[in-house]
N, C-alpha and C positions, 0 to 999 in steps of 0.2 A: 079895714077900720070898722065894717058894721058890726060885726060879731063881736069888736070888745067894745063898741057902745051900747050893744042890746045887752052886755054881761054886767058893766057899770051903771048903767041904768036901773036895770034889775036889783042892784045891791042896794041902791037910795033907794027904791017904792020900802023894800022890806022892813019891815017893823025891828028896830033893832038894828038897823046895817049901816056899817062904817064905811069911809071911802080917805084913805090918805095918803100923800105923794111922798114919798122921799128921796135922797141921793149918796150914794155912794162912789166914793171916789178910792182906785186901787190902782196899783202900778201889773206891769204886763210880769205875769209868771206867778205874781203870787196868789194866796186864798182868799177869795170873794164873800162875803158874808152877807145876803139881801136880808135885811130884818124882817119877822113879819110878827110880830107878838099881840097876843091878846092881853093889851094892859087892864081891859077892866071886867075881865074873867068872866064873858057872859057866854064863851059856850061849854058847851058839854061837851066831853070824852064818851065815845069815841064821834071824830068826826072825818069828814073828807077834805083832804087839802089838794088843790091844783096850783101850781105854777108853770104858768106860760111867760111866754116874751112876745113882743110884737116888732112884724119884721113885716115892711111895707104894707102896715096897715091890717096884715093879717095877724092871730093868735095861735103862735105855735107852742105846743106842751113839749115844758122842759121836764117836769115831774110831778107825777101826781101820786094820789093814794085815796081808793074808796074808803067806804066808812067801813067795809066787809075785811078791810086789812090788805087787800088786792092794790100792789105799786106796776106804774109803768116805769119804763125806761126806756130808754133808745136802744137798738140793737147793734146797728153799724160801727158805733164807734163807742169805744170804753167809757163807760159815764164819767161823767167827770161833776157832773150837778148831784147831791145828796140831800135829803132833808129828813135829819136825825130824828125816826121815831120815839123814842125815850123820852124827847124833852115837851112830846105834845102835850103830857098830863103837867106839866110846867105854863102851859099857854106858849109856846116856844115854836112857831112853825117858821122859821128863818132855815134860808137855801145857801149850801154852802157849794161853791163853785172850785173845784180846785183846778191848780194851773191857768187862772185865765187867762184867753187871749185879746189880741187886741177886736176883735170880729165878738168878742162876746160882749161890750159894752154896746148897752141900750136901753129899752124899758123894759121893765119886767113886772108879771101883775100877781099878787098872791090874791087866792080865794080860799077861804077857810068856810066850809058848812057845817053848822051845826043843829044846833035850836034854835040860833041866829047866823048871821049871814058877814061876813067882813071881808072884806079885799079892798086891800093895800097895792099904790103902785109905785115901783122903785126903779130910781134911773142909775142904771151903773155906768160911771163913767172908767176909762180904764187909761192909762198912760202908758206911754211907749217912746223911749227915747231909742234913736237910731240914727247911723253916719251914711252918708250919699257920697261916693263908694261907701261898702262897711270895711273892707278891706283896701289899704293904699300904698303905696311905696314912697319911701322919702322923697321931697321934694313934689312930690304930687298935691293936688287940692281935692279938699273934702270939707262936709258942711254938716255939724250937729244936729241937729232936727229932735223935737221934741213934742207929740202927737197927741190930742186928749179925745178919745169916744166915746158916745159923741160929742161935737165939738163945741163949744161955750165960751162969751166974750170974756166972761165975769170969773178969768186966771190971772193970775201972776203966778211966773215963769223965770226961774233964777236956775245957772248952769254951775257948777263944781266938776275941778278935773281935780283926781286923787286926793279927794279932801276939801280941795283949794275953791273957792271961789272964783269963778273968771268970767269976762262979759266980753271977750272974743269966740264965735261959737265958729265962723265963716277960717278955715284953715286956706291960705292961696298956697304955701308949703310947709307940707308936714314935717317934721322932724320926727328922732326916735323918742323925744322930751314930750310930746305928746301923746305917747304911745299911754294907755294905762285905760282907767274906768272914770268915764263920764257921768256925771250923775245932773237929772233934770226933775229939777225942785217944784213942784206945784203946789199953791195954793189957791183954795176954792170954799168958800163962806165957812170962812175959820179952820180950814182942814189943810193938815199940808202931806204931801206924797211923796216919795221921789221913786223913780227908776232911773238904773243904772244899766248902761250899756261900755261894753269894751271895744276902744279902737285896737287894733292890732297894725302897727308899722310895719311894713317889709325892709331891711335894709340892711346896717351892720346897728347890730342891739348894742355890741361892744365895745368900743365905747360910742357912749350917745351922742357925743358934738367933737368937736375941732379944737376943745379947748383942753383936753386930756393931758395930762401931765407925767410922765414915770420917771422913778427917780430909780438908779442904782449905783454901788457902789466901783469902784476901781479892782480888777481879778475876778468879779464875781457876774453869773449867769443870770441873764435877763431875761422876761418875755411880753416882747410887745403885743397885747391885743388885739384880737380886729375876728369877733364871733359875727359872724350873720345869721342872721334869719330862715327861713325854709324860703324856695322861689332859688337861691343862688343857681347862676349856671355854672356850668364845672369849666377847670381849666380857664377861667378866667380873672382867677384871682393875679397880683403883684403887688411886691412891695417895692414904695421908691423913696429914696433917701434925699431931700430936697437943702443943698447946699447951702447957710449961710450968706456965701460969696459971691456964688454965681447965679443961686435961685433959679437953676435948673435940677430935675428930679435925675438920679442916678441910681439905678440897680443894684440895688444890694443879693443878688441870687447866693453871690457865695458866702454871704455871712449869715445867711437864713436857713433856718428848715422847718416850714409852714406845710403846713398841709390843704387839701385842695376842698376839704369837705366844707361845713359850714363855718368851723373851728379853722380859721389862716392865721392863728399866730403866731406870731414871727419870734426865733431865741438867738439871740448872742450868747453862746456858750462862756467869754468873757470879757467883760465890757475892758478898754483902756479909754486913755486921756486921747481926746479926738473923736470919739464916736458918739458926744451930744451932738444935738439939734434935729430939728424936727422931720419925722418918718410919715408916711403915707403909704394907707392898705387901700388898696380899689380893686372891684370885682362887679360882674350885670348882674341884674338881678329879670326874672321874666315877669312881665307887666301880664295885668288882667286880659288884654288883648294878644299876649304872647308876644310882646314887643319885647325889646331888650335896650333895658337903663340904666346907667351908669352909677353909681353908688361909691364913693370913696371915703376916708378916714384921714383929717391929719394927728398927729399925737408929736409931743416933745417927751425927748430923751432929755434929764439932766445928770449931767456925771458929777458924782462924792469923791473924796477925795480924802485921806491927813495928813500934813507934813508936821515935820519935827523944824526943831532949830536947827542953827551951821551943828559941827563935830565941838562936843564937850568935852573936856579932859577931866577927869578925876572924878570928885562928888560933885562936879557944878551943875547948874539949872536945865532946863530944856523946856521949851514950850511947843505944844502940840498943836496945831491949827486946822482947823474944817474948812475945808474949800465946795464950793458949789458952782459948777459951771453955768448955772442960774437963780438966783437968790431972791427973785424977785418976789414967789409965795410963799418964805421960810418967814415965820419970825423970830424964835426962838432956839437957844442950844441947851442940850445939856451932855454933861461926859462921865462916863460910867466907866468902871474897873473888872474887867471877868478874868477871877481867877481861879484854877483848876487843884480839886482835893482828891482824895482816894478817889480809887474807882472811876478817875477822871470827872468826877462829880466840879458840876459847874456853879460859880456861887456870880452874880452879878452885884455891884454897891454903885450909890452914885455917889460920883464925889463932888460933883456940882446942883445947885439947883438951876432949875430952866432962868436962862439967863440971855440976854442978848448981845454979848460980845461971841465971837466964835473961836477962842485960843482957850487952851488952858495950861500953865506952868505948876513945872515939877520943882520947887525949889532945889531937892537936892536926889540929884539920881541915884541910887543904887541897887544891885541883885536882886532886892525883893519887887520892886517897880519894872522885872522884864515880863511881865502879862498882854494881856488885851485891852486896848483902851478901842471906847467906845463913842463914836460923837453920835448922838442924835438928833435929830433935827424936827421941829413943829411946824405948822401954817397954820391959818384960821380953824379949820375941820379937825385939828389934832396932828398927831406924829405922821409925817412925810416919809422917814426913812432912818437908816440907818448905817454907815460907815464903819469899820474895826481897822485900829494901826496897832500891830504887833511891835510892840518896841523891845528892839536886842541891844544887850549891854556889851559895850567896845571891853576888849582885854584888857586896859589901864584899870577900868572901874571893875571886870568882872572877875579880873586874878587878886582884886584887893584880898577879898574874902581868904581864898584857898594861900598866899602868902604869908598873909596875917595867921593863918593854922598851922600852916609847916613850919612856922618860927621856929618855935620850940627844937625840933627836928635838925633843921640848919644849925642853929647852935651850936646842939648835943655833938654834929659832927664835924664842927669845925675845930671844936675841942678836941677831940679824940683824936685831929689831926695835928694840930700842936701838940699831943703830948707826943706822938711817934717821931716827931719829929725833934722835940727836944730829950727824947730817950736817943738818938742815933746820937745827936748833939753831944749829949753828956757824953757815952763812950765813946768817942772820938777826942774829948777831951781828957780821956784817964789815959786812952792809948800813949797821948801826945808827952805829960803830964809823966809818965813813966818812964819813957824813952828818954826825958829832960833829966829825968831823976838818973839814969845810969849813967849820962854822958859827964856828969859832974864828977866821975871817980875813973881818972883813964888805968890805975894800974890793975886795980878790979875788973876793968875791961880786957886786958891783954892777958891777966890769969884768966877767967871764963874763954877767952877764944882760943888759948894754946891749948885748956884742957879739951875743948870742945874737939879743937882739931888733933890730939891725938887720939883719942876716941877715937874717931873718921878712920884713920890710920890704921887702928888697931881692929878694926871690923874688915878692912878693906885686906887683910895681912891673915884672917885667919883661915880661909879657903887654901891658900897654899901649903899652910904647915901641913896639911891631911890628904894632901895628893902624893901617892906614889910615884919615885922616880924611877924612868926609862929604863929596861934590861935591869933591873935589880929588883924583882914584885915584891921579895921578900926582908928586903933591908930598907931602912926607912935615912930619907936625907934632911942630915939636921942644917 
């Protein structure tokens, strides 16, 4: 302490010489700025500037500069204190500190020589916000802490996690909700600071509490959750499916294929009706003493659903319905129409707006209504999920179309069968019609049949006349 009261002493006798205290307050890491300004411009260029700090009473030089232009520096470790020659013809001898630490808050004395004499003494205070552990596993205790160098009554001390305000600093158990950037607010005669430190949780990051929710639909592939942190030990991961009924956990090994790394998320390749309700990931985690702590997950599955009405016959109605095997965080629906153009191009419409009943009716079904319908579903935070029911049209209603087309067709050849049939008709009745016509004359019948029948006769008679008789080849038998 005597050497910097024989140097402040020295600076009051001098004719001309200033002596003034001031303070600066900075957060841990960032640029320090100790002012030292000649406001009322009484020395001359070129001069000699020292800055020291006092460290139990002694004055040790952080940086100096003769008036020959000759700077010292420290050698062991990369400077980190500067004081920007350039600005001296400014009156400007302020010490810029980068990176401070918390060991760098203290007094610090500037001495400017010139034609006059000035030194200035500045107290840099520095903050430092820090966790006891810094590093914790869920359910463990930890404790904010909030550090000012050197230390002073005359703070106020206000804490922010992620933004937030909060006046619990004392954690007895952490969760992964604490997990993020701490920020410790200081004010000090009109001045406010903050430094921000990051807690880092060990645990499952994925989801962060018990109150997790998934929602899928009915045929389609799901994936439950459950990321951990670095620290997991291997092979200690499982999933257990925790019963409704019995509220005892049951193994799900063969409906999962998790993996063992940090990433144990579990996949239903396809959900059906029966496989809501709530699932549990648990895995150790290794403690800072290399202990080994137990760390679990629960999450709820909820199962979607659509039903249709009973079986329709013709154009009549149908109504669609959204089912949710837990409705408790839905509030609203709405129902959407996807239907497919060239190139299988997808066009989606809604034909509802968000509304809170959960049905919607088709008044009249037909061919063009066999698409995708779509229920959606909201909660507070927004859209929850989403369900597709493929609706197929029954034969009654889907041969309307193609019957109503082949009309024409059917027709044409039912006609075409009535006329072959009344072309047979007709000549069956000329046959008949003809036959009636002969029998009306019997002697005309008995002349056509004697002549017919000697004809017959006279065919039958003339192969004989032209055969030569027996032993006579030359004489002919009349």
């Amino acid at each position: 302490m005597t050497p910097f009261l024989i140097v402040l002493g020295l600076a009051l006798v001098f004719e001309g010489g200033q002596c003034q205290e001031r303070e600066v307050l900075v957060a841990q890491g960032s640029v320090a700025v100790l002012p030292c300004v000649d406001e009322f411009s009484t020395l001359s260029y070129p001069t000699a500037v020292y800055w020291s700090k006092i460290v139990n009473g002694v004055l040790k030089t952080v940086w100096r500069r003769q008036k020959s232009g000759l700077e010292f520096r420290p050698v062991r470790d990369p400077p980190r204190a500067n004081c920007p020659v350039p600005n001296f013809g400014k009156g400007d001898y302020s010490l810029h500190i980068a990176g401070t630490t918390y060991e760098d808050g203290g007094k610090y004395v500037c001495e400017v020589v010139g034609k006059t004499q000035m030194v200035k003494i500045i107290t840099l205070r520095v903050i430092r916000a820090s966790f006891s552990p810094a590093i914790v596993i869920e359910g463990s205790r930890t404790e904010a802490m909030c550090d000012v160098s050197p230390g002073t009554k005359s703070v106020i001390v206000n804490w922010k996690r992620n933004g937030e305000f909060i006046r619990r600093t004392s954690l007895s158990s952490v969760s992964q909700r604490d997990a993020g950037n701490w920020t410790c607010q200081v004010s000090h005669n009109g001045v406010v600071v903050e430094a921000t430190v990051s807690l880092q949780v060990k645990g499952i990051a994925t989801p962060q509490d018990n109150s997790s929710v998934v929602y899928a639909a009915v045929g389609s592939p799901i994936s439950l959750p459950c990321l951990f942190t670095d620290g997991l030990i291997r092979n200690t991961v499982s999933w257990n499916r925790i019963s409704s009924t019995t509220q005892f956990p049951h193994l799900l090994s063969s409906f999962f294929n998790g993996s063992l790394e940090s990433s144990a998320s579990a996949t239903i390749q396809r959900v059906e009706d029966g496989d809501e309700g709530m699932y549990m990931c648990s895995g150790m985690m290794e403690g800072l003493n290399r202990e080994r702590i137990k760390v679990h997950r629960r999450m709820e599955l909820v199962v979607s659903r659509v039903s249709s009405s009973s079986v329709f016959s013709g154009n009549g109605p149908m109504t669609l319905t959204c089912h949710l095997s837990n409705s408790d965080q839905n509030t609203s629906y709405e129902w959407l129409r996807v239907t497919y153009g060239p190139n299988n191009t997808q066009t989606v419409t809604s034909v509802t707006s968000v509304q809170k009943t959960n049905s919607f009716r088709i008044q009249k079904v037909t061919e063009k209504d066999a698409d995708e319908w779509v229920c959606r579903y909201y909660g507070k935070q927004g859209v929850l999920g989403n369900v597709t029911y493929e609706l197929h049209i029954m034969g009654a209603v889907k041969g309307e179309k193609s019957s109503s087309g082949n009309k024409t067709a059917m027709v044409m050849g039912l006609g075409f069968l009535f006329l072959v049939i009344f072309l047979i008709m007709f000549q069956m009745y000329r046959n008949y019609r003809r036959k009636k016509r002969i029998l009306l004359y019997p002697a005309m019948e008995t002349i056509v049949h004697l002549a017919a029948t000697e004809r017959e006769h006279r065919e039958r008679s003339r192969p004989k006349m032209t055969e030569p008789c027996v032993g006579q080849p030359k004489t002919v038998c009349v």
